[in-house]
C-alpha positions, 0 to 999 in steps of 0.5 A: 370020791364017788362014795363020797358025794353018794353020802352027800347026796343021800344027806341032802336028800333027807334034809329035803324029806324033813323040811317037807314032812315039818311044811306039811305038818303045818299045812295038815294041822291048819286045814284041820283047823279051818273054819276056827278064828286064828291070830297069826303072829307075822315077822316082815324083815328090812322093812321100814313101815312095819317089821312085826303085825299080827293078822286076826281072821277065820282060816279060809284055807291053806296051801304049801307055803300059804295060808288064806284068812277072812276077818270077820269085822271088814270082809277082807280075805288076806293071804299069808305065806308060812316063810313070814310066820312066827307063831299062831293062836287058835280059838277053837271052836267045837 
């Protein structure tokens, strides 16, 4: 038996060690993309105004579960949480 939830927690453990190395891929290529205007592609469940809105702006800076964006034609600064995010499109800028 003791063997047993050895093996169960090693597995857990690296499930952990994945889902972390995939959130800091996203945080990694994000903060190199900072500065760039970006659109991202959000999806909001049970809610009944609106389920599905897209965000344009300049990528300010990012976290562990967020990003933060300015748009450019209002001033305002939006913060965004990765658990929302779909996808993003990038128009980079050399």
């Amino acid at each position: 038996m003791g063997e047993a939830k050895r093996t169960i927690r090693r597995n857990e453990k690296r499930r952990r060690n994945r889902n972390r190395i995939r959130m800091m891929g996203y945080q990694r290529w994000l903060q190199s993309v900072r500065g760039n205007l970006a659109t991202f592609y959000m999806t909001y469940p049970n809610n009944s105004q609106w389920n599905a809105r897209s965000f344009t702006g300049v990528i300010v800076s990012t976290g562990k579960d967020h990003v933060v964006i300015q748009d450019e034609a209002t001033g305002r600064t939006e913060m965004l949480l990765y658990r929302n995010l779909d996808y993003v499109t990038i128009d980079l800028i050399f």
